[in-house]
C-alpha positions as CSV (number, residue, x, y, z in Angstrom):
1,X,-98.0,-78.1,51.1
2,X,-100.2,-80.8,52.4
3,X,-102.2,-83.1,49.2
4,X,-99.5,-83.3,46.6
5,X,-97.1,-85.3,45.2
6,X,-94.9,-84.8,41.9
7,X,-97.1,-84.7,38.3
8,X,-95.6,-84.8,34.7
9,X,-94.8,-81.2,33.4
10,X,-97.3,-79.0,31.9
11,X,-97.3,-79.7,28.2
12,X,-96.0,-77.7,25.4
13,X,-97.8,-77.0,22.1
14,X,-101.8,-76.7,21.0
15,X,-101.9,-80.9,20.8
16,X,-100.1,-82.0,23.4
17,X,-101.6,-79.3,25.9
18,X,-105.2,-79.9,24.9
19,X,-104.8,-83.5,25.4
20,X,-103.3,-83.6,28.7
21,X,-105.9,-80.9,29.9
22,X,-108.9,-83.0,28.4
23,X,-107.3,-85.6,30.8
24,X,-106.7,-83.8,33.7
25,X,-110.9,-82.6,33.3
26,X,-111.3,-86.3,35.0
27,X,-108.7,-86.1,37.8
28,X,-110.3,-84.7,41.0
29,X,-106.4,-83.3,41.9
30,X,-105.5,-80.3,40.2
31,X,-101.7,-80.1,38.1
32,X,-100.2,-77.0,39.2
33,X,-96.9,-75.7,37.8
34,X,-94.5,-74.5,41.1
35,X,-91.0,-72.5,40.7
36,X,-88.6,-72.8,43.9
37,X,-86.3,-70.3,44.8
38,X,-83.8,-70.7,42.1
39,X,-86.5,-70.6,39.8
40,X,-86.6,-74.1,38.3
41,X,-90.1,-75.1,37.5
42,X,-91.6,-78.7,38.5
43,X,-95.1,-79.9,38.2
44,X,-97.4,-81.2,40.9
45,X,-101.0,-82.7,42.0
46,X,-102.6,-80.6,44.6
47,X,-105.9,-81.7,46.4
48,X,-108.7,-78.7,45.9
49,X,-109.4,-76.6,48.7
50,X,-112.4,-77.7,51.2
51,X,-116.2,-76.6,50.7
52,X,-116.8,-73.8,52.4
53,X,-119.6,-72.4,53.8
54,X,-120.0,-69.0,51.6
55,X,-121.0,-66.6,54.8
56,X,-117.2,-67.4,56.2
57,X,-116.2,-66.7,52.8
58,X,-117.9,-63.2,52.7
59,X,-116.3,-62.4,56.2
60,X,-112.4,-62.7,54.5
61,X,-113.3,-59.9,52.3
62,X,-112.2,-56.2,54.4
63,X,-114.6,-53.2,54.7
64,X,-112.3,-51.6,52.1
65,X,-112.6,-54.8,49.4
66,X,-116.1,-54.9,49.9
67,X,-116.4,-51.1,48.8
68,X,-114.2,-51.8,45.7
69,X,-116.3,-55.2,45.0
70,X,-119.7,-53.0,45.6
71,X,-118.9,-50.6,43.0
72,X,-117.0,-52.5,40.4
73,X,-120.3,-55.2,40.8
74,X,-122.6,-51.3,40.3
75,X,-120.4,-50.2,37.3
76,X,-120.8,-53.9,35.9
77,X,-124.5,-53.7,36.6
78,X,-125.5,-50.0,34.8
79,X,-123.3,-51.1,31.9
80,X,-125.6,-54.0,31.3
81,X,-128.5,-51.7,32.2
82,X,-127.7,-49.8,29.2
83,X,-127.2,-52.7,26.7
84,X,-130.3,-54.2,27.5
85,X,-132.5,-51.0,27.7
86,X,-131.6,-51.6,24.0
87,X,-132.4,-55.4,23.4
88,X,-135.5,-55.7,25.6
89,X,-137.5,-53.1,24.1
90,X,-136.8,-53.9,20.0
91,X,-140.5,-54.1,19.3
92,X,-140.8,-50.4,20.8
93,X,-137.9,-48.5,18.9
94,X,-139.4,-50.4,15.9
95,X,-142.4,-48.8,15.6
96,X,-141.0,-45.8,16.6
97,X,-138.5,-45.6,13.8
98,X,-140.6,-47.4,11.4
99,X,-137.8,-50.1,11.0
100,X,-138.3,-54.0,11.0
101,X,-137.0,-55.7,14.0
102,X,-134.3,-57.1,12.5
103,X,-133.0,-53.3,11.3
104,X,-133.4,-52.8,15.0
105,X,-131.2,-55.5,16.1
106,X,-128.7,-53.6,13.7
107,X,-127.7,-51.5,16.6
108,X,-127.0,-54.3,19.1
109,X,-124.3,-55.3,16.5
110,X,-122.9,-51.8,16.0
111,X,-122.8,-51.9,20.3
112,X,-121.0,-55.1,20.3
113,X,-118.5,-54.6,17.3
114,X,-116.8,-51.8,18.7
115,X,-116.4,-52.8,22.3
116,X,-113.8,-54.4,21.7
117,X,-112.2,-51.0,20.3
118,X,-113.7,-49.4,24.2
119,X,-111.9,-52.4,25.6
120,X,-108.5,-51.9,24.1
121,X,-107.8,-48.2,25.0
122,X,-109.5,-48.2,28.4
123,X,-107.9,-51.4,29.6
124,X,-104.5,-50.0,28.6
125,X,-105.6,-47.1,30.3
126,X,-106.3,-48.9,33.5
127,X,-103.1,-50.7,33.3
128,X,-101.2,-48.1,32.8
129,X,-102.9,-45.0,34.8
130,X,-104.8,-46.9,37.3
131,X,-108.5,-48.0,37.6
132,X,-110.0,-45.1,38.6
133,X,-109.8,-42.2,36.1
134,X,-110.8,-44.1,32.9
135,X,-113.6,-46.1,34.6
136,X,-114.9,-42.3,35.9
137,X,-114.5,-41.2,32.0
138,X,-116.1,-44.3,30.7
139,X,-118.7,-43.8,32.5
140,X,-120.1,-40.3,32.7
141,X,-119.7,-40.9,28.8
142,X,-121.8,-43.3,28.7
143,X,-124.6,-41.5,30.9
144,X,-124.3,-39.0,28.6
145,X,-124.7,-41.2,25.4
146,X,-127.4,-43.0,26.7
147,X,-129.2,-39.3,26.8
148,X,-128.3,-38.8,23.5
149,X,-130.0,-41.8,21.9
150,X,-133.1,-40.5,23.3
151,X,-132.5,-37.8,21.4
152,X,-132.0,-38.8,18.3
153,X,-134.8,-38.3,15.6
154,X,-133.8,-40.7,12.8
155,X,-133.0,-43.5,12.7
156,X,-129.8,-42.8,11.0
157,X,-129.0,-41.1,14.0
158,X,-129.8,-43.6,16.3
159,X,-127.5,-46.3,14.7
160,X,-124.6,-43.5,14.9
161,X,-125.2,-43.0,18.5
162,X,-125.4,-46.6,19.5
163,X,-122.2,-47.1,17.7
164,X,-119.9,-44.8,19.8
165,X,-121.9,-46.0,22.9
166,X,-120.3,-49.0,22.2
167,X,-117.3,-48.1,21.8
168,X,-117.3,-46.5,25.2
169,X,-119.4,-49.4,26.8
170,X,-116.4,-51.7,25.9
171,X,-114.0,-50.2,28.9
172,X,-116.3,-51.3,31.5
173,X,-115.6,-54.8,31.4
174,X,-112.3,-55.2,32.4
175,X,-111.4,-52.3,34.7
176,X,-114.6,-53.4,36.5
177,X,-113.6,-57.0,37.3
178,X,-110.1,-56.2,37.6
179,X,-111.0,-53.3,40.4
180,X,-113.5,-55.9,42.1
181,X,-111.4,-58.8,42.3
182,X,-108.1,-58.1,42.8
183,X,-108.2,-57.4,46.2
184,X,-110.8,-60.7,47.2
185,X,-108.7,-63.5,49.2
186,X,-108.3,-66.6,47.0
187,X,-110.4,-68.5,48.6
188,X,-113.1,-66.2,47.9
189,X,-113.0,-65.4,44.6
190,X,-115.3,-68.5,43.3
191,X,-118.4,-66.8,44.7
192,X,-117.5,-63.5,44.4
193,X,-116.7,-64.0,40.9
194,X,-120.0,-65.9,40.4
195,X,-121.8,-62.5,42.1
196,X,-119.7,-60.4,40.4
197,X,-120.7,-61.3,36.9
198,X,-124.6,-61.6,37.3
199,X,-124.2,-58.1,37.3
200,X,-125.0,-58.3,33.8
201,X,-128.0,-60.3,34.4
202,X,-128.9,-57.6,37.3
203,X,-128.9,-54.8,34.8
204,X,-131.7,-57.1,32.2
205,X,-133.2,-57.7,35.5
206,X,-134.1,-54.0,36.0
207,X,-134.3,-52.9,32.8
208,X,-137.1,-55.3,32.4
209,X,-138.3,-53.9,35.5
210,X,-138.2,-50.6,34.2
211,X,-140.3,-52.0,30.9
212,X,-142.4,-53.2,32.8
213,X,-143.3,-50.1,35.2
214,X,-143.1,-47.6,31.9
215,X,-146.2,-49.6,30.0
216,X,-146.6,-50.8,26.4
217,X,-146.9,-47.6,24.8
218,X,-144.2,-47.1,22.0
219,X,-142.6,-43.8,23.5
220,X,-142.1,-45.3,27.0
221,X,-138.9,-46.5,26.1
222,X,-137.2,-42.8,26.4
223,X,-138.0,-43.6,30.4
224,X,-136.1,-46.5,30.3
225,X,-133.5,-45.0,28.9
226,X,-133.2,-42.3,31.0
227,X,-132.8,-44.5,33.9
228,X,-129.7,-46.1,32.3
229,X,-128.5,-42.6,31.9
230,X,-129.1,-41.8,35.3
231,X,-127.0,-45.1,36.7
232,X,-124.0,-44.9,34.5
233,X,-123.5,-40.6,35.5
234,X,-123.7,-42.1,39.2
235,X,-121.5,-45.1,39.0
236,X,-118.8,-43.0,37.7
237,X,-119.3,-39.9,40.5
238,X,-119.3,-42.4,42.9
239,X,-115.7,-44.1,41.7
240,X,-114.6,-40.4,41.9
241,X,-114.7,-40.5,46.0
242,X,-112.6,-44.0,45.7
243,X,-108.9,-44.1,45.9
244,X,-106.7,-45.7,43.6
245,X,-106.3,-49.5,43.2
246,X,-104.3,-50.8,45.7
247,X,-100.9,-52.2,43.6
248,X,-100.7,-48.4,42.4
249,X,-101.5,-46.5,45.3
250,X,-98.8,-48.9,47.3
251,X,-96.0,-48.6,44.0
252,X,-96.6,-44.2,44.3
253,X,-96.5,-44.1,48.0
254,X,-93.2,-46.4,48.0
255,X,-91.4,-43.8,46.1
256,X,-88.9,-46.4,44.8
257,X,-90.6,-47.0,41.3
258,X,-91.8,-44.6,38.4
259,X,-94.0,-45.3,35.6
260,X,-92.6,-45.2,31.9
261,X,-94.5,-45.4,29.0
262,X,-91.7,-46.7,27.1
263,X,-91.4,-49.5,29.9
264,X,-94.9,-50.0,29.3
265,X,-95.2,-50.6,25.9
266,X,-92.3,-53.0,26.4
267,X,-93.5,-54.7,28.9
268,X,-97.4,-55.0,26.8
269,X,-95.1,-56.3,23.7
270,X,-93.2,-58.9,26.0
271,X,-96.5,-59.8,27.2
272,X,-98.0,-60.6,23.6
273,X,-95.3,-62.4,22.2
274,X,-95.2,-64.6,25.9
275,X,-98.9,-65.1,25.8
276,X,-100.5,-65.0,22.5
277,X,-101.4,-68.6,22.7
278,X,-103.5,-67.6,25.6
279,X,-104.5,-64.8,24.2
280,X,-106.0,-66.7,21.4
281,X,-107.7,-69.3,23.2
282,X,-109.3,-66.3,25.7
283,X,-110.9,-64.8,22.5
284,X,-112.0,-68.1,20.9
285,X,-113.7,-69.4,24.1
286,X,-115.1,-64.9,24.4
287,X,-116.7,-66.0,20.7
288,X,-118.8,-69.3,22.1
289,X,-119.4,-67.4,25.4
290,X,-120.9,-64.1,23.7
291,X,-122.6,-66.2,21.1
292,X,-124.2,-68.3,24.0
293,X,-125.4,-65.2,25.9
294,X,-126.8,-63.2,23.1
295,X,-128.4,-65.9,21.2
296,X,-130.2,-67.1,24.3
297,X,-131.6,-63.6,25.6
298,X,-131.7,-60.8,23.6
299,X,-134.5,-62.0,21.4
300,X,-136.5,-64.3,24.4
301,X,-138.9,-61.1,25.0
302,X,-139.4,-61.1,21.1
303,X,-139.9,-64.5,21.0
304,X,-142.4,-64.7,23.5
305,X,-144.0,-61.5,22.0
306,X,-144.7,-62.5,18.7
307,X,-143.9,-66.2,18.4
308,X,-146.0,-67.1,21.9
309,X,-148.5,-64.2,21.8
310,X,-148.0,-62.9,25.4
311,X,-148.3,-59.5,26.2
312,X,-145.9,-56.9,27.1
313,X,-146.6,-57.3,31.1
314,X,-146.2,-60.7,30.9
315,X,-143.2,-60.9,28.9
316,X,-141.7,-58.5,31.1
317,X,-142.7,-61.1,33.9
318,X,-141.1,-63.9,32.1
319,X,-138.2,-62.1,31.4
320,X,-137.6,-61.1,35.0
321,X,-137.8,-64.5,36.4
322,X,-135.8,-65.9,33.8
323,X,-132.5,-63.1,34.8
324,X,-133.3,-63.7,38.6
325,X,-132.5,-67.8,37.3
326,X,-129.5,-66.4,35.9
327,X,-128.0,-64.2,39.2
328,X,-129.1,-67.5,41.2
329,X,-127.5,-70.0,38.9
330,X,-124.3,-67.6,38.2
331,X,-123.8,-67.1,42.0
332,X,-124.0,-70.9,42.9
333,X,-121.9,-72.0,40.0
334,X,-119.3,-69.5,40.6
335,X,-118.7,-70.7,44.3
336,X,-118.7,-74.3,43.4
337,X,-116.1,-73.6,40.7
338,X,-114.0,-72.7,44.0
339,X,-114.0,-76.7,44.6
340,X,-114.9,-78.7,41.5
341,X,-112.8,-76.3,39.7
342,X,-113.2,-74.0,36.9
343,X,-113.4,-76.0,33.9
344,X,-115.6,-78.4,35.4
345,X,-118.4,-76.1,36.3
346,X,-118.3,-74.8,32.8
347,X,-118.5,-78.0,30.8
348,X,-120.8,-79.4,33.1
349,X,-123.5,-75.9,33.1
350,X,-123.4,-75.8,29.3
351,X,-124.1,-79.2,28.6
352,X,-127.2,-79.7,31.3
353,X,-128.2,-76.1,29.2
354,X,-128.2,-78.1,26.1
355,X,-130.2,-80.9,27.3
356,X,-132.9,-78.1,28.7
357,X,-133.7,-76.9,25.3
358,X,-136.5,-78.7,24.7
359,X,-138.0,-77.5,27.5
360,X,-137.2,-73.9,27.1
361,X,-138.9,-73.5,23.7
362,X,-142.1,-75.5,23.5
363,X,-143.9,-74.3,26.4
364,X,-147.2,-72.3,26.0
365,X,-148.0,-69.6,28.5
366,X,-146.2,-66.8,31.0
367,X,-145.9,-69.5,34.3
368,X,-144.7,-72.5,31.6
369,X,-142.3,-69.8,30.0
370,X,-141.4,-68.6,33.3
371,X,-140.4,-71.2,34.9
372,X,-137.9,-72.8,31.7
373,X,-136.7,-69.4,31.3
374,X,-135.4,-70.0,34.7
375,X,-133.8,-73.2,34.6
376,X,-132.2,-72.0,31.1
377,X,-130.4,-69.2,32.6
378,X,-129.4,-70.7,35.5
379,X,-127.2,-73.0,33.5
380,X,-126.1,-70.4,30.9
381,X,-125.3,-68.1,33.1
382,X,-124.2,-70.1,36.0
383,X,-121.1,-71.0,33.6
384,X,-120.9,-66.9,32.7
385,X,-120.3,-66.8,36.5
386,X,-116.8,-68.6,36.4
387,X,-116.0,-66.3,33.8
388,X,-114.3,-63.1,35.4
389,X,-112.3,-65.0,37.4
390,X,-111.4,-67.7,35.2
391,X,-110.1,-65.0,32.9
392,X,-108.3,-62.9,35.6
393,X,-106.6,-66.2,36.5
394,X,-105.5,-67.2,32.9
395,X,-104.5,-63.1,32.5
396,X,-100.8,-62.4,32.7
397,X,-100.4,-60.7,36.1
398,X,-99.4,-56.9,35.1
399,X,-102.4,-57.5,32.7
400,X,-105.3,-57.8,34.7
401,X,-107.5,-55.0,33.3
402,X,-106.4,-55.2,29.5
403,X,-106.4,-58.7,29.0
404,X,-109.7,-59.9,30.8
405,X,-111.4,-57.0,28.8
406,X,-109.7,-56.9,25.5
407,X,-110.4,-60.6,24.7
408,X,-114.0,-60.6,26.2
409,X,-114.8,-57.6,24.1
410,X,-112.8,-59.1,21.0
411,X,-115.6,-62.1,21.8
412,X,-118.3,-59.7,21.5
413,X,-117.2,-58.1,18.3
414,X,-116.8,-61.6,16.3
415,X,-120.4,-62.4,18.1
416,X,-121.9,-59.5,17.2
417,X,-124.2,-60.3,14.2
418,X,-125.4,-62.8,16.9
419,X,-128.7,-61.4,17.7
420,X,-129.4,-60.3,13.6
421,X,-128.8,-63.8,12.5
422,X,-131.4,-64.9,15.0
423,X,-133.9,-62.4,14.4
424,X,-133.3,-62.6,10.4
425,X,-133.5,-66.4,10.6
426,X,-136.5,-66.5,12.3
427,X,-138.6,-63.4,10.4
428,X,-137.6,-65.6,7.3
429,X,-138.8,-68.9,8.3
430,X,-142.4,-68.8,9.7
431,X,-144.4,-71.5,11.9
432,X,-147.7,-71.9,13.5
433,X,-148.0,-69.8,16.7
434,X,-149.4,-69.7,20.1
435,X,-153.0,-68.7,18.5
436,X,-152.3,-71.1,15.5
437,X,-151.7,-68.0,13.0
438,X,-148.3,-67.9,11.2
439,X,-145.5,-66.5,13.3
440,X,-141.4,-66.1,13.4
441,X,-139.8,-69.0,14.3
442,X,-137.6,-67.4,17.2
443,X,-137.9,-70.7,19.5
444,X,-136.4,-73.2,17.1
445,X,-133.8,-70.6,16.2
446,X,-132.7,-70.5,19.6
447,X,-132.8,-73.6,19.7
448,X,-130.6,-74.7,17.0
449,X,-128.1,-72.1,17.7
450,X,-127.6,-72.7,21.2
451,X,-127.5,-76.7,21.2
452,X,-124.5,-75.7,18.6
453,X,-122.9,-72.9,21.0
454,X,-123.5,-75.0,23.9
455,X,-121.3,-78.1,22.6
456,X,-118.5,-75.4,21.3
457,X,-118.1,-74.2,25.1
458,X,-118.3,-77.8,26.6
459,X,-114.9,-78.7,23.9
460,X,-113.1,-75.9,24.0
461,X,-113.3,-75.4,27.9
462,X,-112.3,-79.0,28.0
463,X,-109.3,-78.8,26.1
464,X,-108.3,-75.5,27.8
465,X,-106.5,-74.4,30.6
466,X,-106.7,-73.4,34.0
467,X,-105.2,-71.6,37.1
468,X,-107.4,-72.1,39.5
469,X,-106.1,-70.2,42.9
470,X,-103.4,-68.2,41.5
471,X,-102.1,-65.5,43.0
472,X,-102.2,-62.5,40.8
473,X,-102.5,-59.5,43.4
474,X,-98.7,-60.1,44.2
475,X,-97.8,-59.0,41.0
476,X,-96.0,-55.4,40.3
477,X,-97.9,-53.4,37.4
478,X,-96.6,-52.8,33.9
479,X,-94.4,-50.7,33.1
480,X,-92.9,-49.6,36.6
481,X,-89.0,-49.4,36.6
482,X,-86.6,-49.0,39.4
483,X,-85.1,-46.0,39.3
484,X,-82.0,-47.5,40.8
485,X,-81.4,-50.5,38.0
486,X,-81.6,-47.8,35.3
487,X,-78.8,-45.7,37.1
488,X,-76.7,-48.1,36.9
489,X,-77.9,-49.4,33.5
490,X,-76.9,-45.6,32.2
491,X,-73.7,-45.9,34.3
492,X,-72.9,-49.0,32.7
493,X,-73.5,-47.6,29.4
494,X,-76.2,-49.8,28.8
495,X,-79.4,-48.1,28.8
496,X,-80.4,-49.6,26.1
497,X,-81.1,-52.7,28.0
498,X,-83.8,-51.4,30.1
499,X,-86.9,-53.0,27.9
500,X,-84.9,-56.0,28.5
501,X,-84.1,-56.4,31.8
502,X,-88.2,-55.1,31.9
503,X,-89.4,-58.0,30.0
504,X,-87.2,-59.9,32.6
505,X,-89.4,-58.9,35.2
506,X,-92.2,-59.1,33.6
507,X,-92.0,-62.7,33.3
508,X,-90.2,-62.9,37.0
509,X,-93.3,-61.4,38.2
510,X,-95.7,-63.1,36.7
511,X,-94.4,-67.0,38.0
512,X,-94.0,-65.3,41.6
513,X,-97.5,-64.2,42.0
514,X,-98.9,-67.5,40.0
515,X,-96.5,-69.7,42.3
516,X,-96.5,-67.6,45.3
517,X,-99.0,-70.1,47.4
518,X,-96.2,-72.8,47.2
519,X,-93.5,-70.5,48.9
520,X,-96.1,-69.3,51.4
């Protein structure tokens, strides 16, 4: 390849490694890790690829990877519909159930502490089975759930709902990203990724919509609710009329490999003892991400509800501009993290977040409020948008759905309490309001919490890795075995050797697609 020459090796160890990545944040070339033929591994500097303009990125992306991108992006979208029908409409569902706000905010931990539970089983599931089937299930469940919430009379019941809508909310993540992604050409996946994950700001955007159409009155949030219902049942019909993913549909039609769930679990147990550093690192930069999010938006409509005296229209307004900042700010970021790279564009959104808080809280007013709202998203969330494919990158190959969504929903669960800490915080410490009458303090709650989050992303994506460009379509799913190597395993007496030789090519596959761009 053209732009490299020879780089020390990739270090070894916590220390060493976060030392020479901090470095490396401040080298333009990238270090890249390349295995030849024999399978000795060298390191190298590698210039990033050109700017691009995005509209000739679009046109690499097929009719068919369009489809898969269209509804992954739709499933990503009515999953966050349903979360935020919740968050956005607290001061509702507390005078309905008579509850304090902060009681309320109750069930956005019960949602968020068993995702990760969601995210486990389906993303196994989609590793294992395929991506279709469980995201159809996950789904339609969900739809369903969402119903049932509106049916539920106490609060009691409420709380018990949310909590298994949370468990099956957790299994969008990662089959959703993985089945949108996996088929984009590398040099798209930047600003696809960037698209891709303003889904979740797309579903607060019309949620808020839907608030705002419904009206103030304290049963109008059953409407809402039913539209969420409505958009999870027809994401997962929808996903019914696609085919398979691609790497299964090609593995079946070959007729050369079979799936084994013994193979699998072997090949999952390889994986974890290979990659639990990464695995670690994924969930502990989850944490500051899921802290970052939450604390910054699920109690901004309360905030400027109570603390700035708006009403609920205007709010809503606010609100609405603020997630349109977000899916701006997500997209741009996300394609420029095709050429600055991946860490870059993370460090250098959160801090410029940081420095904006100021400006986010003290304003007076919906166009003052609007328009910091704005700028605040489009910073958090523009480093959200390097997210899914930061994480599919860093993901062992085979791993794609699992990983990705295991440790972003392990994130949520230790964030969880993020949005009750805010809202207990700020009902406990009161400050002079909008009409100069004692009110929560929401806005230097925020504040304080995300100048703290904001800093804990810019470190710990500094000192992290990344594998920018790698190729991780190329890789063979878990758990397939070749029919042929275990007849002559069982021939050789030495069936036994099967996980092995599995964990073999576990690790074989996953260096050939992450170094397949230097053989190409």
């Amino acid at each position: 390849m053209s732009g490299t020459e020879p780089a020390d090796p990739i270090a070894k160890g916590i220390f060493p490694t976060a030392k020479q990545a901090f470095g490396d944040l401040f080298r333009w070339r990238m270090r890249v890790e390349v295995v030849n033929a024999d399978g000795e591994s060298s390191a190298e500097w590698q210039d990033p690829p050109r700017l691009r303009n995005p509209i000739s990125l679009c046109a690499l992306l097929s009719l068919r990877d369009w489809l898969y991108f269209a509804v992954g992006l739709f499933a990503w979208i009515a999953d966050a519909f349903d979360f935020h029908a919740l968050s956005i409409q607290t001061v509702k569902l507390s005078k309905y159930y008579g509850q304090s706000k902060t009681s309320i905010s109750t069930a956005i931990t019960l949602t968020l502490l068993l995702r990760s539970v969601g995210a486990a089983f389906f993303g196994l599931a989609g590793d294992k089975w395929g991506r279709k089937w469980p995201m159809v299930v996950n789904m339609i469940v969900l739809g369903v759930l969402q119903i049932a919430t509106i049916y539920s009379v106490t609060f009691q019941q409420f709380l018990a709902v949310r909590s298994l809508f949370g468990l099956f909310m957790g299994g969008v993540y990662g089959n959703a990203i993985a089945m949108a992604l996996e088929n984009c050409p590398v040099d798209a996946r930047g600003l696809m990724s960037g698209v891709l994950q303003q889904g979740y700001s797309m579903g607060y955007v019309f949620a808020a919509c839907a608030n705002l159409g419904v009206g103030g009155d304290t049963d109008s949030w059953k409407i809402v609710f039913w539209i969420a219902a409505g958009l999870s049942i027809l994401a997962g019909v929808i996903r019914v009329f696609l085919p398979e993913s691609k790497q299964f549909r090609e593995a079946k039609k070959a007729g050369k490999h079979t799936t084994s769930p013994g193979a699998f679990w072997r090949d999952t147990k390889a994986m974890i003892r290979k990659e639990w550093g990464m695995v670690v690192y994924c969930i502990i930069l989850m944490t500051w991400f899921n802290y970052y999010s939450h604390t910054s938006q699920d109690s901004y409509t309360t905030f400027m509800l109570t603390q700035k005296k708006l009403d609920n229209s205007g709010a809503s307004r606010a609100s609405i501009i603020m997630k349109v900042g977000a899916c701006v700010g997500g997209t741009i970021i996300g394609y420029l993290s095709q050429f600055v790279g991946r860490r870059r564009s993370i460090v250098g959104a959160a801090l410029i977040s940081g420095v904006l808080i100021p400006a986010w809280i003290l304003p007076k007013g919906e166009p003052s409020l609007s328009a910091s709202g704005f700028f605040m998203q489009f910073f958090v969330q523009g480093a959200w948008g390097v997210i899914p494919i930061h994480l599919n990158e860093l993901s062992p190959p085979a791993f794609r759905s699992s990983f990705p969504g295991i440790t972003y929903q392990v994130g949520n669960m230790i964030s969880s309490p993020s949005a009750q800490i805010v809202n207990a915080v700020a009902e406990a410490v009161f400050i002079k309001g909008a009409d100069g009458t004692p009110a929560p303090s929401y806005g230097p709650t925020m504040g304080v919490a995300t100048a703290i989050i904001a800093t804990g992303i810019a470190v710990t994506t500094a000192i992290g890795p990344e594998k920018r460009a790698r190729r991780f379509e190329e890789a063979q799913a878990a758990g397939i075995v070749d029919p042929t190597v275990l007849e002559k395993d069982v021939e050789a007496g030495r069936n036994s050797s099967v996980g092995s030789s599995n964990e073999k090519k576990l690790e074989v596959n996953s260096s050939s697609a992450e170094h397949a761009e230097v053989t190409k």
